[in-house]
Structure formats: C-alpha cells, structure tokens
N, C-alpha and C positions, 0 to 999 in steps of 0.2 A: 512482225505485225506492228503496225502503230499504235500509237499513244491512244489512237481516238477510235481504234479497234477496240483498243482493251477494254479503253472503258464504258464501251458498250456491249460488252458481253465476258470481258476476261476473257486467255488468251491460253494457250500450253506450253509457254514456256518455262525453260529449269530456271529455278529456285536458284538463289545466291548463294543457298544454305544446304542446298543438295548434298545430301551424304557426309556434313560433318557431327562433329559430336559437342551437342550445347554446350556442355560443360566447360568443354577447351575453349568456347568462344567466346562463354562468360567469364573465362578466368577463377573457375569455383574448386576448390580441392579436391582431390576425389580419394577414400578409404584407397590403401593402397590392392593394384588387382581388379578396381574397380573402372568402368569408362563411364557410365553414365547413357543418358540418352544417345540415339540418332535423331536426326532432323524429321525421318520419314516415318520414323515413329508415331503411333497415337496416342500412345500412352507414354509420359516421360516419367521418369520414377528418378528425384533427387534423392532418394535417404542415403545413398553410399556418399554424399558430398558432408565433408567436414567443414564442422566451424559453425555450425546453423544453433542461435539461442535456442535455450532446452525451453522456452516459452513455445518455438516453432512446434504445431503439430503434425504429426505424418500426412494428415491428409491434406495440409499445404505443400506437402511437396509431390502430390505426383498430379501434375496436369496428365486431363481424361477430355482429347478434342474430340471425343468421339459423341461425348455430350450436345456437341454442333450441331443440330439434325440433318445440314444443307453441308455433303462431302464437300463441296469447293470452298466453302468457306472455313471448314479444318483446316485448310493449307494456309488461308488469310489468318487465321487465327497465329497459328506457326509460327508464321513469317512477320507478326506483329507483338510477339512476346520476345523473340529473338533478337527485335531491335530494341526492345526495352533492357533486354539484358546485355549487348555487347554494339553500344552506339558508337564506337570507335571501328566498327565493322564496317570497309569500303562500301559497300552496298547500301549502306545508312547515313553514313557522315556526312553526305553532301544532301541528306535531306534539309530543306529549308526550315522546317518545323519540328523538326524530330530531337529529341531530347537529348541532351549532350550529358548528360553522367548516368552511370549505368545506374536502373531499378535491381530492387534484390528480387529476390525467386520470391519474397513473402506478397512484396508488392504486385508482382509479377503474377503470382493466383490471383490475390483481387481482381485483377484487371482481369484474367479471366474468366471469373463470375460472372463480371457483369457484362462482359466482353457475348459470352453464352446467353443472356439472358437478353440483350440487343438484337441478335442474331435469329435465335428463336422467335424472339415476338415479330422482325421481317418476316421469316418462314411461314408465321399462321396467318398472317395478312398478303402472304400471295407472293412478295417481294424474293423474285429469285435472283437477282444479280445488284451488286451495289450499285449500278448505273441506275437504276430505279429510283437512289435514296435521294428527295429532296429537301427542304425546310419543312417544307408540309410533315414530311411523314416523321422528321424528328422534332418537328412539336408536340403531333398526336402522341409520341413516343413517350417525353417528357409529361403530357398531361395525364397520360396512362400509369406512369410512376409517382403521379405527385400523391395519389393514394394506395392505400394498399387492403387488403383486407386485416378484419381484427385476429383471425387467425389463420396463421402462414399457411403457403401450398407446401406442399409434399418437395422436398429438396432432393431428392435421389433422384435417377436415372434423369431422365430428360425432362422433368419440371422445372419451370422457371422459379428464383428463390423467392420473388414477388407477384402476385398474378394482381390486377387490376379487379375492385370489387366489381360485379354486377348489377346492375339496376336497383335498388329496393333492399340490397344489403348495405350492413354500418361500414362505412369506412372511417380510416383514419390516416389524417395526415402522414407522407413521407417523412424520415429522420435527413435534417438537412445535409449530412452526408452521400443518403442515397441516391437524393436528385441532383448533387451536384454530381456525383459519378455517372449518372442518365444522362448527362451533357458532354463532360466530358470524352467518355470513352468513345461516342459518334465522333468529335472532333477530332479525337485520336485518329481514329479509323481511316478516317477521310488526310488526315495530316500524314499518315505514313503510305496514301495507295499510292504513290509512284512506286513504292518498293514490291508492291504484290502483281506476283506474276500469275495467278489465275484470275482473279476479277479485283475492277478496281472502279471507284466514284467516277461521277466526271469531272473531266478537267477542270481544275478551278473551284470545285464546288467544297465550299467551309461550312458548315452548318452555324449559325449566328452568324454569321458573317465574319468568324475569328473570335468575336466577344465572350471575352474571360469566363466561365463557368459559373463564377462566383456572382458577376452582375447578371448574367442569364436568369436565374433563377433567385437574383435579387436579393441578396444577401450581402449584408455591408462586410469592406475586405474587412477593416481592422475593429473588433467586435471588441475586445478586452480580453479579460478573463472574467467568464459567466459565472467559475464555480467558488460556490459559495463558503467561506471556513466554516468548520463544525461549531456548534453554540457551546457556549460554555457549561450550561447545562448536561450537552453531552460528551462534551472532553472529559469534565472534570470527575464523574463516574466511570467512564472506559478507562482512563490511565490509574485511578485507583483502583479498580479490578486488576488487569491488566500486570501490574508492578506488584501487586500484593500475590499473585499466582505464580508469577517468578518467582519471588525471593521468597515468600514464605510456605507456599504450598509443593512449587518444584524440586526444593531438594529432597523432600519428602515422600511424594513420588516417585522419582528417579530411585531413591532409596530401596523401595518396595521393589519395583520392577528388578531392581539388583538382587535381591533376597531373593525373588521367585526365580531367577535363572540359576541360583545358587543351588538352593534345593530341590530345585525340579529338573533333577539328576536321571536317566535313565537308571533301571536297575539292571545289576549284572545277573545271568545265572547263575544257578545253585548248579555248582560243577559235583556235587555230591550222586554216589550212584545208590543210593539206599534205597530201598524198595517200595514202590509208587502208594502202598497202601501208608506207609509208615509216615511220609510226608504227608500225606493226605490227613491223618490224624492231628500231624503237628499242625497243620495249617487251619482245618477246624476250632482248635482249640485256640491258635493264636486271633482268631476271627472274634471268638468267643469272649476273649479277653478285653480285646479293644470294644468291644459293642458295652459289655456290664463294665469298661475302665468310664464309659461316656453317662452312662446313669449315673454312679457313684460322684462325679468331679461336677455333674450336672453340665459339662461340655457340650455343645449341640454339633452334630454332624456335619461335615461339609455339604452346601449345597450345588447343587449346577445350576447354570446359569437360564436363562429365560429361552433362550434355542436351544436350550440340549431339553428342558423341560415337552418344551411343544414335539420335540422329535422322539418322546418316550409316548405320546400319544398312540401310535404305531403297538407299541407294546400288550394290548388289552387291559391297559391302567385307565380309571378314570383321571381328570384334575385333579382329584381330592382322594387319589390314593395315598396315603403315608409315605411310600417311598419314592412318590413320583419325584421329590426334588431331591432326593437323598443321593450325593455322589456313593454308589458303590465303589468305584475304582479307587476314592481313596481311602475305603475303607479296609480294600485290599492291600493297598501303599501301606497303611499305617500298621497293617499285620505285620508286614514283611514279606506280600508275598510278590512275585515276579510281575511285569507288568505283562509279558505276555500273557498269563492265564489271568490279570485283568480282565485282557482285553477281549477274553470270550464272553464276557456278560453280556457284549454289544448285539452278536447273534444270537445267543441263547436266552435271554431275558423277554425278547420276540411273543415268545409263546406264555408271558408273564410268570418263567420258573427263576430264579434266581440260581443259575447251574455253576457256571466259572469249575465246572468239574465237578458239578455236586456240593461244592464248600457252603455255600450258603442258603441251600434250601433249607437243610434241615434247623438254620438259627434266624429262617424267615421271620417266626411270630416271635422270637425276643428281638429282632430288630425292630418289628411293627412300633413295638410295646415301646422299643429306647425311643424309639421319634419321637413317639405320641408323648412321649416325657421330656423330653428335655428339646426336641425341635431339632431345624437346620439353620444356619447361617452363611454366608459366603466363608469361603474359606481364608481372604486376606484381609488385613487390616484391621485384626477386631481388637489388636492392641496397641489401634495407632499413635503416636504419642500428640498432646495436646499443643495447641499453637493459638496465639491470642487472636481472635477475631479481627475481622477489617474494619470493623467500626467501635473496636476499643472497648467492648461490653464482655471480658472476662475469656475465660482459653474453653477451647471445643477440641477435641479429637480433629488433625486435619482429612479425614475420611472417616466413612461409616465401613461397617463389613461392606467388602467389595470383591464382584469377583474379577478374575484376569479382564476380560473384554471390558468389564468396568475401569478398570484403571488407565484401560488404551482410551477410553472418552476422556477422561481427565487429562493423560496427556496431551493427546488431539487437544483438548482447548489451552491451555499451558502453551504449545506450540503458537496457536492464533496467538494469544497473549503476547508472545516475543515476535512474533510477525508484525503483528499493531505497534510495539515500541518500537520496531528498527523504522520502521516506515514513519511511524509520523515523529522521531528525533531527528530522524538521517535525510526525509527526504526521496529517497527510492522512489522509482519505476519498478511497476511488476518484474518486469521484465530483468531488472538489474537484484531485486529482492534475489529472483529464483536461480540467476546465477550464483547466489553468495555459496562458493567452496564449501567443505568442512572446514578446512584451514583459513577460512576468511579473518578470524582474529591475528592481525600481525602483533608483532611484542610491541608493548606498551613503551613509550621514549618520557623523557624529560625525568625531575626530580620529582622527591615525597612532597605531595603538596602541590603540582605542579605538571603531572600526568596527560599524556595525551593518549588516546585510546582511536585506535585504527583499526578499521574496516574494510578488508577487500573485492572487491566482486569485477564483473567482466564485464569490458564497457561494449555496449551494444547499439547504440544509438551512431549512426553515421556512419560505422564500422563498416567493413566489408566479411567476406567468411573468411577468407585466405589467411588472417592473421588470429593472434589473443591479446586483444590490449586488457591491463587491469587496471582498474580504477582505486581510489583511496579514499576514504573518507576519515576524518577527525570528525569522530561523535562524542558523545556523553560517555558516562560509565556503566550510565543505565541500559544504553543500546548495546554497549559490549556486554555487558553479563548477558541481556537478554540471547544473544548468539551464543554467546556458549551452552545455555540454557537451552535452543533450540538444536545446538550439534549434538549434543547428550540425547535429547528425545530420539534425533532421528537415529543413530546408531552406529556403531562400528563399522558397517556396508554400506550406510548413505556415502556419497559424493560430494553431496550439497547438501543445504540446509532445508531446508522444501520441496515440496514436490514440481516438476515442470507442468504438472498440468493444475497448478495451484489455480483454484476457486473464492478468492477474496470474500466476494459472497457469501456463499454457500459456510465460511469458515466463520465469520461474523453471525449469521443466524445462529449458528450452533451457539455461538459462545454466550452470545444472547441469552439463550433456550438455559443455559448451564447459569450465567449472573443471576438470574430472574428469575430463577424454579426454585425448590426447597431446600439445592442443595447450596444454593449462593447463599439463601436467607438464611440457613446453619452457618456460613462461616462467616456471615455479618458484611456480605459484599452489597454495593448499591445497586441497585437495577439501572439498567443501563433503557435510554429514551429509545426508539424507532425513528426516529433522525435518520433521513436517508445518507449511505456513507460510502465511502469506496477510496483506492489510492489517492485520487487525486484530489478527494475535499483533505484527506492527510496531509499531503502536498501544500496546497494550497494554505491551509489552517498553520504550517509551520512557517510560510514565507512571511504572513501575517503577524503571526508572532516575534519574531526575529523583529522585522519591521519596524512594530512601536512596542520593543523594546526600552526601560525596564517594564515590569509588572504584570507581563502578559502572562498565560493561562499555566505555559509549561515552567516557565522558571518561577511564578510563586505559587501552583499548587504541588508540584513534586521535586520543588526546589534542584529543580537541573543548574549548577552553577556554571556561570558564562556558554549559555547555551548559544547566544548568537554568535561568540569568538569562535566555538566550537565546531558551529557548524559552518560558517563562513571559510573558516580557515579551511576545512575538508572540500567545501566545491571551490577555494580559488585554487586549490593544490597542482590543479591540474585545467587553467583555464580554460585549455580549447575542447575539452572534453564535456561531459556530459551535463557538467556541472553548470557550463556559461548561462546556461535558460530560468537557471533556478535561478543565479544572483543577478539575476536583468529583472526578475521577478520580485526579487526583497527588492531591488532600486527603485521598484514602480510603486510600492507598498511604502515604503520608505516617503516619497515624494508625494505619494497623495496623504499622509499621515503629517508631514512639517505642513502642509497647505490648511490643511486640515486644523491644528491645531494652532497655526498661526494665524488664523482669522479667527478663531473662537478667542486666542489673544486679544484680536483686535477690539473684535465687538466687548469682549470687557472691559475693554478701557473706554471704550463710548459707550457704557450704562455706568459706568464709575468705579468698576472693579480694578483695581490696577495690581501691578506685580510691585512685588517686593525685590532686597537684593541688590549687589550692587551694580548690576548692566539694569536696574530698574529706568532712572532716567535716560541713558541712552535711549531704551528700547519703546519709551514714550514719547519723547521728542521724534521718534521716524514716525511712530503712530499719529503725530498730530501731524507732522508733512503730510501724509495718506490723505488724512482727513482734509487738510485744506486741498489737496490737488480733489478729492471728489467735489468738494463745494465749488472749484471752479468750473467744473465739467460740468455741473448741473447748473448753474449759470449759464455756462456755452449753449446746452441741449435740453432745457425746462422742458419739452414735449415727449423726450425720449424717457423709457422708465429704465434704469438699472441696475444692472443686476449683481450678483455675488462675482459672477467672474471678472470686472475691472478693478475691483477690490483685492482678488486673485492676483492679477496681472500687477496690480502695485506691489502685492507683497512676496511674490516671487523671490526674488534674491534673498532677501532674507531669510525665508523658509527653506530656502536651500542653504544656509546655515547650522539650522537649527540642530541640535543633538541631545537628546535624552540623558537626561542622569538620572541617578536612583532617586536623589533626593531635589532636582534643580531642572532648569532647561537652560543648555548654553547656546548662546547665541554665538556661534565661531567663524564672526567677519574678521577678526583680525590676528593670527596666529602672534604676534608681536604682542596684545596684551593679555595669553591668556596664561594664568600663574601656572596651568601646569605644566606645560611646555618648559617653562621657565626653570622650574622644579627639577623637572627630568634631562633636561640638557638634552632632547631628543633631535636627530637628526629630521627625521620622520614631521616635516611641519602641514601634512593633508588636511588631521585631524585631531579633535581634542584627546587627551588621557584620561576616560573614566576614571579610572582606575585611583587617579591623583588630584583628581576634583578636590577644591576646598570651595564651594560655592559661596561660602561667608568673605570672602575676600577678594575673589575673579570678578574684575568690571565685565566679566561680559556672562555671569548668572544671572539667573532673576529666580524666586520664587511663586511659587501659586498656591492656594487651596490646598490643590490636588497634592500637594509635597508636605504638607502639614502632618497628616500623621503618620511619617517618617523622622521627622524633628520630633515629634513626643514622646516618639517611642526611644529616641534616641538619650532624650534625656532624663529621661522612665530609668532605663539601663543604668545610666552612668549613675543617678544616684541608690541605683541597688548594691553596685561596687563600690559605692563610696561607704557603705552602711559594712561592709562585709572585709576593708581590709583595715590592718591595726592603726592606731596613732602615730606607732612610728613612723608609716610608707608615707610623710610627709608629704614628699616629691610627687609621688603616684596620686595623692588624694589632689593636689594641687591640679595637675595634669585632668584629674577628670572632672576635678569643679569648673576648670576653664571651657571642657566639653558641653558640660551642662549649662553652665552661664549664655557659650555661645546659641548651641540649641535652642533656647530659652529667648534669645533674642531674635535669632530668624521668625522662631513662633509668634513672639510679639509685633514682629515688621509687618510678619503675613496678616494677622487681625487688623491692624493700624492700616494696610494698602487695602483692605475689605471694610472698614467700616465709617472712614475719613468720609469726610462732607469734601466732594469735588467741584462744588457747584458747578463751572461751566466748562468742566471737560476738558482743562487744557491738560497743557503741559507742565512740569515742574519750573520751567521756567517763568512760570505767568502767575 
C-alpha cells in the first residue's frame, strides 16, 4: 500500500516490532528467568527489569494501551514508545525527526499519559484516523488544556487525567509543563507516522509548523532560576530544630527503643507439670502482689495507648471506666505470668469479665480501687534523663511518659530532621536522598583537624538501568552524623536510609506539627514559619549560600566550618556527574553577587563612601575611569536615559575578580601581587588563598563597613589574651599587641574612608 494510502486511513501492515521482546530492544536488564514484555502485548509490565531508582513507582512501569479507547491507535501508541526506547532500531534511525538517544521507561509512561489523553479527546470529537488531524483540531486541543478544572477527573480506567472545565464552572490556568506536553506529544505523533503501520498523519503535516513547544505556548526558552532560597527567618529555626533533634534528642531515643527490644523478651513456658489448680493459686496471688506492690510505691499502672483504648470500646466499658486504659497484659508480665494466658483477656474481657482463666476477676474491685489511686501512665520514659533545652532556659526530661507508637512519631521526625540536614548541607535530589545505602558513610580520610566526611548514594540522573554508578559527596560533619543518625532509626533490615516512596511534604508538615505543638515548646524548640518549602528551595538556598560566601546563613548560624570547600570539593569530585548542574549554579550566584556588590562599591564612592585598605587606591582610580567613560556617553547621548546595566557592563571584569574574605574583599586582577600566593609558594595561581589572607598588607584588599565588626571583635580577643597570660610570655604579649594595634588601625582607616570630606568625588590622585 502507499504512503498516501496510509495516510488516509492506515493500512495492515506488520509492525517492525512484531513479536520481539521490548526489553531486549531497549537494552534494559531483566531479573534473571525473566523476559519482559512482547510487542503484541497490551499490557507491558517492567518490574522484573533491574536497575530502576527506588524513587520509580510500580505503576510507572507497567504501560496499560488498553486505556486507548480507539484499538488502532493501541498499535500507534506501541510503535511510538518503542521508538522512544530503542532509537538506534533500523526502523527508526532513518527517521528525520525522531530522537537520537534512548528515553527511559519513566519518561516513556509520561508520554504515555499524555499520549492516552490526546487520543481520547480525538475519540469523543469524532476523529477516527490521524489523517483527520489538522492545525485546527490541535489548537482546539491546546486551548482545551490551557485550562483545567479546580478539581481533577477520575484518573482510573479510561478518564482523561485533565478534562476541560464546562461553561459557568471555575477554571484554572494549566501548569506550564502540561501545555507544553499538549504540544508536544501531537508533534511527536505526527514526527514519528512514517513509522506506524496502521494509521498515520498526512504527508508532510507538522502541527506548528515544527515550532519548538516552548515558543508555541510562549514561554521564554531561558527563564533562570524561579526558585526562590528559603528566608532566614525560616532557615534559621529549621536547622536549630533540626540539629538539636540529632545530637541531643536522638541518641536518647535510639536509647529507649534499644531498652524496649531488650526487655520486651517473649516469655518462655512454665515446662512444670504441677497441678493446674496449684498454679492457678500461685498466679492469683502473684497478681495480688503486684496490684497492692502499685498502691504501696504509689506507681501508676501501665497504660495503652489511644487505639488499643478506642478498641476496648467493643468491650461493654464506658470511656471513663477505671480500667479502660489499664494495660492488663502487663500486669500479667509483671506477675510472671505466660504471655500466652495473657493473651486470652483479648477474647474474654469482650463480655466485660476480666477471665485470663479466671485470675483476675476475683481481684477485679482491688484493681478498680489501685487505678482510682494511684492512676495509669505510659509505660516508657517516665525516668527519662534530663537534657538542656534548645533555647538554653534550664534541663527538661528529653520525653514525657511515652508509649511504643509514641516514640516511632518522635523518631519519624528525628528521621525528617536528618533528611532536612543531608539535603540542604549536601545538596541532594529526592531522588539521589532515597538511594543513600545503609552503608553510604565511607571512612572518613585526611588528619585530626583536618577530616573529610563522605557520602555515598547512586547516581541517577543521566544514568541508564543497565549499570550502578555511585556518586560521592564531601559534606560537613553535621550531614554525616545526621546519616548515621538516620541508618540507626531505620534499622538492621532497612537497605537504605529512607523510604523510596518518601513524601518530602508530608514529612515536613509532621515535623512542623511536632516543632510547634506542646511538645517542641517543653524542649524550648523555635517554631518553625509556613514558608512554602521543598527539595529544591534547599538546593537552591545552599547554592546561594556557598555563593556570597563568608557570612551566610549556614556557616555563621550552625557554624558548618568551610562549608563551601566542603561542598564544592564533593560536586567537583566527580565532574561529569550529577554534580556539574549544581556548580554552574554557585557560578551564576557567584557572578550576579560580584556584579552585585561591585556597583554597590561603585555608587559608594560616588556619594563619598570610599573603601579603606590597601588596593583602596587602585580600586578608586578604575572607579573614577567608570565614571569619566559615563560622563562621556552622556555627552555623546543627552536624550538617551541610562541605566544600571552600562555601569554593569563597565564593571565587569573587575567583578569577575572579586573574592570574599572573612574580613576584606580582594580584588584578584593580578596573581603576581597578591601576598598570599606569595606566602604559600603555591603552584595553583586561578585564585586567591583565603585561608592566608593578611588584608592589612595585600595591594589588592580594601576594606568596608561591612568588615568592621570583624576587626573589633578581633581586637576585643586579643586584648582579653593579653590580660590573661603572665608577664613573662614577653614574645606572645608582644605578638598579640601587634594583632591589636593592627586591628585597631584597619578600624580606624574604615571610619577615616566613611567620614572624610571628599568634596568632589575624585580620586586619590586629585
């Protein structure tokens, strides 16, 4: 049949794909014993294919074409995932438009979502063969997705995921995602019909004309980055919850939960054969013992917990019976009697007897009577030892009586807590979080003092299944305790550190719910803001950080030392990997932060603020070049008004110099005069040596303002050392007067460069 048959009604002929097995064509692992799909299959079911991130859920992996309403276009459907998954397939490669590197199977369900929901919406508009499809009908298409209703249709069986609101109901705008997939998957469609052997477009026919998805639907290619870093407000309460739930409330935790697997020993039986009435006696009286051992000590009974209470409702108990929250089972533990004749109070207590064999009806009203006196409490923690508050106001018990289920919420959030520090120290993808091993802490390298702490996880991004690449991170110490701190909650049986169907979300509300309720305000934790928050403002807020570096939020409120060496070093470790996106991301943070700050330079020295220091003159004499090339240009262009950005554009170069120091900004045009280079004899001439900074002496420092009380504090220090060692440390006192003197005179430069009469703005040369 011809080309111009098909594609006026598609055609019967076999498939390219007939009778082979996906799997082998994608090149995907497969469980050994396992094959995987056929082509003619309608249901393909990947879960026997290894190597899929434990973030994949099952239901992305089994395509269901049966969801297609329109049988012929099942086959179109087939034969167009198939070439998403093995493009090096003869029957693909020589398409003109067809994608030259394979899509994964996750990508590969997306497209057929929406792939299903294109298809359909043809099918109720009448459109039975793709020769039908013109521009018309994928505008209508397109304007049919640009809104959606406020509440979704029914996603099961053959509903579409978005239906199109109705007249007179509220819509709301599409997510820019979804209309750009409404464009593209028709251009898909139509890009791959030479390949589909039952129906296919017409000849030649591109929806847009070919034009990119992205300008379709009018959306600028290169947008930035929208997401916004968390405020300081809300960092700086999260990481002090957060950190204080590790170190000081987790091993405390962990503790208990150790003690209750301890003693919550199954009991053995009584291999004694004495005669049932004679135990019976002994076990009475042991019953008896421990109920008047609980009045006497004034001890209160164990209680159960808030479900086992509502499930005694069953029982012909009111709420406000006496024994309703009264654990008997461990009142029978603490007799010593078996747990199986425990465990008949569960059916026999039904009819409101207290039986276990009759043991305890008859010491019914002296147990009423010990409740009503001395009460129930949880049975853990009621001697837990004290730990100082997180806001420094005196020591509390780190828990109240608690019972078991109570302690799994505590660690549940404990667990969040170390999920929040690996993410926003290290940087993480969900997706890289929830492959972190048990074993992800590798041994620590380098000397005391001097440590580097590594993190391993499974790099997933770019990846294929076929292989396990692992990835490494250099973090803090803080991210590494917090992993181990998370391999402990999850347990001897976990694999990983988290769960793969981790809820970010959902884990953050909790933890919320726990900062902010009664039980944060007893351990003196700060409530934490409703700042909307998720992986990537984490992300984001650390690249920020790193960026204008010193001073930012993580290394001076929870004093992470050389956080940005830290983490730098851990994503170059491994360029081509997962890491490259993150440090394109400090680079760009980095480069709007020197622009940034070096026009706020500028304009200070054009209202007369000038820097101190000694690249001070240099760094004014270019300022005044700036300034005469603007006063020529406004000469040139009196009519033109302008703006910040020619001012930008002058200071460029420069700003791409510039480097932060703790106490200084260096201006690092010329590696030839900078002392510390000099100092260190380093090969390495990129960039300057923090570390080796002496900004009192570098022609190419300057100081500001903003560096002032760092010098005060500096010289604050050194005369408290001076006051505290003896008369004889000559030498030493000598050494720190000279610290303080110099201190002492930067401070003085910095006031002297802010309060001078500059009258007309020049330079020091004038």
């Amino acid at each position: 049949m011809s080309s111009r048959g098909l594609a006026a009604g598609g055609g019967a002929g076999v498939s390219p794909f007939s009778g082979e097995y996906i799997c082998a064509l994608a090149g995907l692992r497969m469980a050994p014993g396992a094959t995987g799909p056929i082509f003619e299959q309608n249901v393909w079911d990947f879960r026997d294919v290894e190597g899929f991130p434990r973030s994949m859920g099952s239901s992305r992996k089994i395509f269901d074409f049966r969801k297609i309403r329109n049988p012929l276009w099942q086959s179109v459907a087939k034969e167009y995932v198939v070439a998403l998954l093995a493009p090096e397939h003869e029957a693909v490669r020589h398409l003109a438009h067809a994608y030259r590197i394979p899509r994964t199977v996750w990508t590969c369900s997306s497209r057929l979502e929406y792939l299903q929901g294109w298809f359909n919406w043809l099918t109720e508009r009448g459109v039975t063969s793709l020769a039908g499809v013109d521009q018309r009908t994928c505008d209508a298409f397109l304007r049919c997705r640009a809104f959606r209703e406020v509440k979704e249709s029914n996603q099961g069986g053959d509903t579409e995921r978005h239906e199109a609101a109705e007249p007179g109901e509220e819509k709301v705008e599409a997510s820019s995602g979804h209309r750009l997939m409404s464009v593209l998957v028709p251009q898909e469609v139509a890009n791959y019909s030479e390949l589909f052997t039952h129906d296919r477009c017409q000849v030649g026919f591109r929806p847009w004309g070919g034009a990119s998805a992205l300008s379709v639907i009018g959306a600028p290619r290169h947008q930035g980055n929208k997401t916004q870093p968390a405020r300081d407000e809300l960092l700086q309460p999260l990481l002090h919850d957060c950190l204080f739930l590790i170190q000081t409330v987790g091993p405390k935790a962990l503790a208990l939960r150790d003690k209750i697997k301890r003693e919550f020993v199954p009991d053995r039986k009584d291999g004694s054969k004495r005669g049932v009435r004679s135990v019976a006696r002994e076990r009475q009286a042991a019953l008896e013992q421990v109920i008047r051992r609980h009045i006497t000590k004034g001890q209160p009974f164990d209680e159960v917990d808030h479900l086992a209470q509502v499930g005694r409702q069953g029982w012909k108990w009111g709420k406000n019976h006496p024994l309703v929250r009264v654990s008997i089972i461990a009142i029978l533990r603490e007799a010593g009697i078996h747990a199986t004749a425990a465990r008949t109070v569960r059916t026999s207590a039904k009819g409101g007897v207290l039986s276990s064999g009759g043991l305890l009806e008859p010491l019914k009203p002296l147990l009423e009577e010990a409740v009503q006196a001395v009460g129930t409490a949880p049975p853990w923690g009621r001697d837990a030892p004290l730990i100082p508050r997180a806001d420094g106001r005196g020591d509390v018990p780190w828990t109240l009586p608690i019972h078991r289920r109570g302690l799994d919420v505590v660690l549940d959030r404990i667990r969040t807590a170390c999920l929040i520090v690996i993410a926003l120290v290290s940087g993480m993808r969900r997706c890289e979080l929830i492959e972190l091993p048990r074993d992800c802490q590798l041994p620590r390298e380098g000397t005391s003092g001097r440590l580097r702490y590594r993190l391993k996880s499974k790099l997933i991004k770019g990846q294929g299944y076929d292989r396990t690449v692992w990835d490494e991170w250099v973090v803090a110490e803080e991210a590494f305790h917090a992993a181990g701190v998370a391999r402990d909650i999850a347990g001897e049986d976990a694999s990983h550190l988290f769960s793969a169907s981790l809820d970010f979300d959902e884990c953050l509300k909790r933890l919320r719910r726990f900062t902010n309720g009664p039980e944060g305000a007893r351990l003196g934790l700060t409530p934490i803001p409703d700042d909307p928050l998720n992986l990537r403002v984490f992300r984001r807020t650390l690249a920020v950080e790193i960026a204008h570096r010193p001073g930012g939020l993580l290394a001076a409120k929870i004093q992470l030392k050389h956080l940005s060496v830290a983490t730098t070093e851990g994503y170059a470790n491994r360029p081509g990997g997962a890491q490259a996106k993150f440090l394109a991301e400090i680079g760009e943070e980095e480069q709007k932060r020197n622009l940034t700050l070096t026009l706020q330079a500028f304009r200070d020295y054009q209202n007369g603020r000038w820097p101190a220091g000694p690249g001070a003159r240099e760094l004014l004499t270019f300022f005044r070049s700036v300034e005469d090339e603007l006063g020529e240009l406004q000469v040139a262009t009196p009519v033109i008004k302008h703006s910040d950005q020619e001012v930008i554009t002058l200071l460029g170069r420069r700003a791409g110099a510039l480097h932060l120091g703790v106490a200084n900004y260096c201006w690092f045009l010329d590696p030839d005069k900078a002392l510390c280079l000099k100092l260190a004899k380093t090969k390495d001439r990129s960039r300057p040596l923090a570390g080796m900074c002496d900004s009192a002496r570098c022609p190419q420092a300057t100081h500001y303002p903003c560096h002032r009380p760092v010098w005060v504090a500096s010289a604050a220090n050194s005369r408290v050392f001076i006051g505290k060692i003896g008369r004889g440390q000559k030498t030493e006192r000598a050494r720190l007067q000279a610290e303080v003197d110099r201190a002492e005179a930067i401070v003085a430069g910095i006031d002297a460069a802010q309060t001078a009469d500059h009258g007309g703005r020049r330079g020091p040369d004038h």
